[in-house]
C-alpha positions in Angstrom: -27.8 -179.6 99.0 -31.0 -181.0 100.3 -33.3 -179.9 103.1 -32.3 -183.1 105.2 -28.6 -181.9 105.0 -29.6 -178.6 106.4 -31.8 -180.1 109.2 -29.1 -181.8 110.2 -26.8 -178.9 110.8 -29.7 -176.5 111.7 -30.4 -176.1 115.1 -34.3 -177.2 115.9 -35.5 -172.8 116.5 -37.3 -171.7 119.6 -40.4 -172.9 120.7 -42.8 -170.1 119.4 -45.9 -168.9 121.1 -49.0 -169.5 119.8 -50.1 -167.1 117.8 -46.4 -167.1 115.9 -45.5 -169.8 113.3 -42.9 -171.5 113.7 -40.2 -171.2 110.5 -38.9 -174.4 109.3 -35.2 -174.8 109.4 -35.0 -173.8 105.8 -37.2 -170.7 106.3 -35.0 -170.0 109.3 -31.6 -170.5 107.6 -32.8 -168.5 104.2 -34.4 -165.4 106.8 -31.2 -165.1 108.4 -28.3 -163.8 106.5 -25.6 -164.8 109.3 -26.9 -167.7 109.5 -27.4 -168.6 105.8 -23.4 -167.9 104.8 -22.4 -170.0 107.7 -23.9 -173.1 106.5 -23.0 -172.4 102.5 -19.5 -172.0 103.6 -19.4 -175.0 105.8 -21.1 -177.8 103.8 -18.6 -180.1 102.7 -16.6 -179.8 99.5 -18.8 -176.1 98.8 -15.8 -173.5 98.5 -16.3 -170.4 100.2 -16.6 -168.1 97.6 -20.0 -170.1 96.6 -20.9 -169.3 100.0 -19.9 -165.9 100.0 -22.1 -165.3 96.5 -25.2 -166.9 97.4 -25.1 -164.9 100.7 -24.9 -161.5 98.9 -27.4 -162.5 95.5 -30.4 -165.1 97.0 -31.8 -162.2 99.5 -32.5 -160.9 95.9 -35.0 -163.6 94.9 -36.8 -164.2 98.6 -39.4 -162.1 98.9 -42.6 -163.8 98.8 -44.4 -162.3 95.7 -40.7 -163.9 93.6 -41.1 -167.3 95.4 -44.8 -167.7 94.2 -43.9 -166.9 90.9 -42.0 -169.9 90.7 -45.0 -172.2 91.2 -46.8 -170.8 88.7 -45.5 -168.7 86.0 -43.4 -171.3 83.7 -40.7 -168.6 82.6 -39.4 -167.5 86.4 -35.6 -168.0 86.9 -33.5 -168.9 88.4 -35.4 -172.2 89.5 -35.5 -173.2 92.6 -34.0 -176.9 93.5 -35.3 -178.3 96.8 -36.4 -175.1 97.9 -33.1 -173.7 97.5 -32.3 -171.7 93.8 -29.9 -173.2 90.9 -26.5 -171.7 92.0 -25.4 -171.6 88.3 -29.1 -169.8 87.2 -28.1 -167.9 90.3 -24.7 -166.5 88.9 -26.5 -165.7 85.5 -29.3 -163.6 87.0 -26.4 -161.6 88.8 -24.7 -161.4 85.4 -21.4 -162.6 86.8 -19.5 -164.1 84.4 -16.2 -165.4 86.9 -18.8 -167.0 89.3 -20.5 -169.1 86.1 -17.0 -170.3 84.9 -16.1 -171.3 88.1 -19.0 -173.5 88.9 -18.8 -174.6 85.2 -14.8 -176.1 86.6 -16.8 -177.0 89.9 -19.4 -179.2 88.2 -17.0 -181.2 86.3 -16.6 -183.1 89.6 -19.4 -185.6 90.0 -19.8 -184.3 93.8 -20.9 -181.4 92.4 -22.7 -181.9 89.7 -24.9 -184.5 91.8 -25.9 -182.0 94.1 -28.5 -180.8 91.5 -27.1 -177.4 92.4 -25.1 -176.6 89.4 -26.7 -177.5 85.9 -25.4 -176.4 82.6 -28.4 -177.5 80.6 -31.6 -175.9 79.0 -32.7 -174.1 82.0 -29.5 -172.0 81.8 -30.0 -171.1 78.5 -33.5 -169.5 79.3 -32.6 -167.9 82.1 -29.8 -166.2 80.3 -32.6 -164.9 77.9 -34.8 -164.5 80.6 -32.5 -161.5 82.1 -31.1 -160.4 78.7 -27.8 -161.6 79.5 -26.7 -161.5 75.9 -22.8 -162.1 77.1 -23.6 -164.8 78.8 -25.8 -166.4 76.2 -22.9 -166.1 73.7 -20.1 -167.4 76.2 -22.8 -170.4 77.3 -23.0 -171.4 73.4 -19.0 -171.3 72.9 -18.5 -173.2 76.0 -20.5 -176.2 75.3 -20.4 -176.1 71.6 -21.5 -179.6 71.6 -24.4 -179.2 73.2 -26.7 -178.3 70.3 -30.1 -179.6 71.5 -30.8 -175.5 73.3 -31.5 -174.6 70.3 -33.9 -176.7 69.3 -36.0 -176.2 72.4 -39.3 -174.7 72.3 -40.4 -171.7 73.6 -37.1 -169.9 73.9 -38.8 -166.6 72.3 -41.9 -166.7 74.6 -39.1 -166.8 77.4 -37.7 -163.7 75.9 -41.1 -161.8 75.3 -42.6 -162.7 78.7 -39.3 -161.8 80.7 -36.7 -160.1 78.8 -38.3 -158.1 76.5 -34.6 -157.2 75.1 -34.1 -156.1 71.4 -30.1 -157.5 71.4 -31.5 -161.1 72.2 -34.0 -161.5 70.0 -31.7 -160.8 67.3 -29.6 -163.8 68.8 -31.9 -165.7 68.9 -33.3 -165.4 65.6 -30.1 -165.8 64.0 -29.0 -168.7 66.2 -31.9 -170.7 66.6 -32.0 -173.8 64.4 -35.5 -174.9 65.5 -38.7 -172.9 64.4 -40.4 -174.1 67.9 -37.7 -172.0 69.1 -38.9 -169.0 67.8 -42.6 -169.6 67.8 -45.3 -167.3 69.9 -48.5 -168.6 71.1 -51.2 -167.3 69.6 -52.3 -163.4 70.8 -48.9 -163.3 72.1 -47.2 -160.7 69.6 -50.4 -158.9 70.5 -49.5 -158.4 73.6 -46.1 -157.1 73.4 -47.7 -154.0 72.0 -49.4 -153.5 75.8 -45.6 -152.2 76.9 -45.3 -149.7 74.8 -41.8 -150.4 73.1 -42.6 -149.1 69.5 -38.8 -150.4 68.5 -40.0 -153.9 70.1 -43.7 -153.7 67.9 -41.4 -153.3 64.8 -38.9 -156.3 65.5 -41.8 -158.4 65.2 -43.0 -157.2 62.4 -40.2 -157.0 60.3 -39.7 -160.5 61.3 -43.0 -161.5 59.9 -45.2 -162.8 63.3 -48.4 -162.4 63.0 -50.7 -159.5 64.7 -54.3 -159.7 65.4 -57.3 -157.1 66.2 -56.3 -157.2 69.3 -52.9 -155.5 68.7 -54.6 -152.5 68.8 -57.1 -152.6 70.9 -54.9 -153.4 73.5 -52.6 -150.5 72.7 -54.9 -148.1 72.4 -56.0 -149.4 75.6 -53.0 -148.6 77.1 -52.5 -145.2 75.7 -49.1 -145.9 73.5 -50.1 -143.2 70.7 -47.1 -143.8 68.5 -47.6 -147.8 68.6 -51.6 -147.2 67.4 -50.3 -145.1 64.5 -48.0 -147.8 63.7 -50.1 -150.5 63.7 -52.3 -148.0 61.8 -50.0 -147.0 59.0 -47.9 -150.6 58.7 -50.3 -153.4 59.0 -53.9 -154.3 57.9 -55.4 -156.0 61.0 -57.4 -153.1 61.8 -59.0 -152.7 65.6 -62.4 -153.1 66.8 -65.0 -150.5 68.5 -62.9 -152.1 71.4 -60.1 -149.7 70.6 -61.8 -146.4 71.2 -63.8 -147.3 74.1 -61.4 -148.8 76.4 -58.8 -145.7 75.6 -62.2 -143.4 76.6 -62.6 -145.8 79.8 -59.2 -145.2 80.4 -58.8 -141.3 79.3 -56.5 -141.6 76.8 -57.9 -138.5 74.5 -55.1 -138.3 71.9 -55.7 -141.9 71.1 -59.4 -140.9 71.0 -58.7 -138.2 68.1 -56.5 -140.1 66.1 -58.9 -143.4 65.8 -61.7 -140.5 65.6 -59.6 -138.8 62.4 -58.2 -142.3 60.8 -60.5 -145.2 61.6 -64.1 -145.8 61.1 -64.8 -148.9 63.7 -65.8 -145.7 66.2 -66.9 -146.9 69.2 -70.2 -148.0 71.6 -71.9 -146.4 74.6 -69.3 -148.1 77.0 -66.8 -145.5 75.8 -68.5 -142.3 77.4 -70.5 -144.5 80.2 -66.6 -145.6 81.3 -65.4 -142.2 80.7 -67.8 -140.5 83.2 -67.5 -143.3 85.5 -63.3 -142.8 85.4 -63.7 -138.9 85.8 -62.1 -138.2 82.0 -64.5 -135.0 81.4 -62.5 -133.9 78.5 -62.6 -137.2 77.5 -66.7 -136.8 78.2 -66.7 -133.8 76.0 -65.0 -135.1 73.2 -67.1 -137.9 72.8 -70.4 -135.4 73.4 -69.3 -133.2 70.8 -67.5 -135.3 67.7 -69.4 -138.9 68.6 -73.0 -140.3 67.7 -73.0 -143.5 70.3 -73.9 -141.5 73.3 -74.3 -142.9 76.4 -76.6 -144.6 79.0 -77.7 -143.9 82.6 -74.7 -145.2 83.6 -73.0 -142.7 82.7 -74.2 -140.0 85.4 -74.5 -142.7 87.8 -71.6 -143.8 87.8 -70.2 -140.2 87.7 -72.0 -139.2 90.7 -71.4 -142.5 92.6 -67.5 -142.2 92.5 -67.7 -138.2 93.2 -67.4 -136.2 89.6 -69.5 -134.1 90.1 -68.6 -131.2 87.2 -69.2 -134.4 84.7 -72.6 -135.4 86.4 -73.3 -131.4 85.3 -72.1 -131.8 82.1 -74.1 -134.6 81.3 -77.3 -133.0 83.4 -76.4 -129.7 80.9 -75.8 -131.4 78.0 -77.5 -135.1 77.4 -81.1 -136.5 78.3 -80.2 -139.9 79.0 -80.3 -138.7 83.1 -80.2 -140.8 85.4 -81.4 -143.1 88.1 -81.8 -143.8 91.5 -78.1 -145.7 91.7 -76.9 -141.9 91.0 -78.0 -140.5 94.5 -77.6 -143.8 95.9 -73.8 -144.2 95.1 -73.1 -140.7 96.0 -74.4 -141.1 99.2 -72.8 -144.1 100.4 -69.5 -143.1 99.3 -69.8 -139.8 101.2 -69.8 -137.0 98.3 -72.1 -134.7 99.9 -71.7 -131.9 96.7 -72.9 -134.8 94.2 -76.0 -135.4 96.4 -77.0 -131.7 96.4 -76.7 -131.0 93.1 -78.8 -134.2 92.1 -81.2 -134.5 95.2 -84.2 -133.8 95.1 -84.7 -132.0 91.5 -82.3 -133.6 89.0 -82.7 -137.2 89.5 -85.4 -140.2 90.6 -84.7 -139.9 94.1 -82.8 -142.4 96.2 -83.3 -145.2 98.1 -83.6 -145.9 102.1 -80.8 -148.7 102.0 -79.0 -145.9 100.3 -79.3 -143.4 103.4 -79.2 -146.1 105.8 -75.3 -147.3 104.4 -74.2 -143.6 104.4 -75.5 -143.1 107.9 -74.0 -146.4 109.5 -70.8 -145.0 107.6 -70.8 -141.9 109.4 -71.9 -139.5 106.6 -74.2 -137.4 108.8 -74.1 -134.5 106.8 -75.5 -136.4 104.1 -78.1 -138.1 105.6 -79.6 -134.3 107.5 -79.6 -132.9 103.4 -81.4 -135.6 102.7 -83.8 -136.1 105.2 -84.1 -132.4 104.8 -85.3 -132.0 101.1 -87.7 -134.7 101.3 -91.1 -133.4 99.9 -94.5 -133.9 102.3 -96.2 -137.3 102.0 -99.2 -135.6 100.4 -97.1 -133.5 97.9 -96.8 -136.9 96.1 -99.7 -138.4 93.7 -98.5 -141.6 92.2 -95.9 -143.8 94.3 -91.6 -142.6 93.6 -88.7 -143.9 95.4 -88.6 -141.0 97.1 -92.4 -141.3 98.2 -90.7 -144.5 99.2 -88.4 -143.5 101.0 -90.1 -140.8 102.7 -92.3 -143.3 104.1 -89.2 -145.4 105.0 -88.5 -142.5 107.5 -91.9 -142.3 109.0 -91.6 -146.0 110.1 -88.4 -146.3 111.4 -87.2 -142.4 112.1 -90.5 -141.1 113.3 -90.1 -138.5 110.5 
């Protein structure tokens, strides 16, 4: 089924006007359900019960964020053929069995199996463990039992791991797979399987002996999955880096915090209560305050007070001396959080800067700009140049103030 064959039974569409793209004849017949059946069903030779599937499954696989997979992520299925997708991958993702054995007994006919439609090959076999089709997988092996070379491919567990992710298969696989290609991960790869937070999927691979890295835990603590750090912890010897702590703090993950705290002694680095602040985690803030050495930086309250939180920009004002600087005002201004900007402005921070004002009053944060230009000290209150002296004298020029 090529794109020539349907332009030839496709009417040419409407002229469109110019500010509309035209569809091409496949966009229009693929767009247009009606219109789509009608030409599977009435191509030559194509029974209508093919039609009548792909009418009801491809609307499935259309939508644009699918379609660009295909160009560019090696383990999307079914594959498309000429713009169209494999009608036997097609019956596999839809995980009907009668519609596979049928085109199997359609295929056997060279008309068919020239179309480039129908393909009982490789491909198949992935996209069976692509979608966990584990029935499928088993009936596709028994049916072409002379076809041995699927299992020698490479990369059929990588399939699995990127797509499937299904316990049942990888059994399969591992216990039908005569190549060790087959079953081979790319390096960092078993890492990342920890990242989805399947504990029973972290211990497959490890009782099947692939190989974990730092990252393994980094990455899960990263993503919060508790049970999967103490497993990691308790069953293998990799270990995690300061990398673990501070990107659960980043992301306020605080139970992960207090069991690497209790358990592991890599600890962490100033990016872990800097990213906290920034993130609004302020028991995350605390914790780190209160049971933690590394501290923090500046960033910390600036960011705080530029993305609005304000109760930990007084936390850290209360409790810490690393302050602040003039990005903390600055920030809070421009993004419009008028209760940050009091609390800081002009007594608990360096001031802010003109640009500063000038954003949050082009952005319509009056309110902000009045406090502002409100609480600015007298030029001659001031004996050694500050940004707000600066600023101040920013007014004076171009306010008149």
């Amino acid at each position: 089924m090529s794109t020539e064959s349907l332009s030839f039974v496709i009417a040419a569409p409407e002229p469109q006007v110019a500010s509309e793209p035209t569809l091409s004849p496949m966009q229009t017949v693929f767009t247009d359900r009606t219109l789509l059946h009608q030409v599977c069903t009435w191509l030559p030779g194509w029974p209508s019960v093919v039609g009548d599937f792909i009418t009801a499954a491809y609307p499935k696989y259309e939508d644009e964020d699918a379609r660009a997979d295909y160009k560019y992520d090696p383990h999307v299925y079914p594959k498309l053929v000429d713009g169209f997708p494999s009608f036997s991958q097609l019956a596999v993702a839809e995980n009907d069995l009668n519609m596979l054995t049928f085109l199997y007994h359609l295929q056997e006919d060279p008309y068919y199996a020239l179309s480039g439609m129908i393909a009982f090959d490789q491909d198949l076999f992935r996209c069976a463990v692509a979608f966990g089709r584990l029935e499928l997988l088993i009936y596709l092996s028994e049916l072409i039992p002379d076809y041995a070379t699927w299992s020698w491919q490479s990369s059929l567990m990588q399939v699995a791991v990127n797509k499937g992710r299904h316990l049942e298969i990888l059994d399969w696989l591992h216990h039908h797979c005569a190549s060790v290609a087959a079953l081979k991960l790319h390096y960092l790869e078993p890492d990342t399987i920890t990242s989805h937070g399947d504990l029973d999927l972290v211990r497959w691979f490890h009782e099947h002996g692939y190989v974990f890295t730092t990252y393994a835990m980094n990455t899960t603590a990263e993503h919060g999955h508790l049970d999967i750090v103490r497993f990691l912890h308790e069953k293998r010897s990799e270990g995690c880096t300061v990398n673990a702590m501070s990107n659960a703090a980043a992301n306020g993950h605080l139970d992960v915090i207090q069991f690497l705290h209790e358990h592991r002694t890599e600890g962490c680095t100033m990016y872990a209560m800097d990213q906290a602040a920034a993130n609004g985690h302020l028991n995350v803030v605390r914790f780190l305050h209160e049971h933690r050495s590394e501290g923090c930086t500046t960033t910390a309250m600036d960011a705080a007070a530029g993305n609005g939180h304000l109760e930990i920009v007084q936390f850290l004002y209360e409790n810490r001396s690393e302050g602040c600087t003039t990005d903390a005002v600055d920030g809070a201004a421009m993004n419009g959080h008028l209760e940050v900007v009091e609390y800081l402005f002009p007594d608990r921070s360096p001031g802010c800067s003109y640009e500063a004002v000038q954003y949050a009053e082009n952005h319509g944060h009056d309110e902000i700009v009045a406090y502002i230009m409100d609480n600015v000290k007298a030029v001659e209150q001031y004996e050694e140049p500050t940004p707000e002296l600066e600023l101040l004298q920013m007014f004076e020029q171009t306010l008149g103030f």
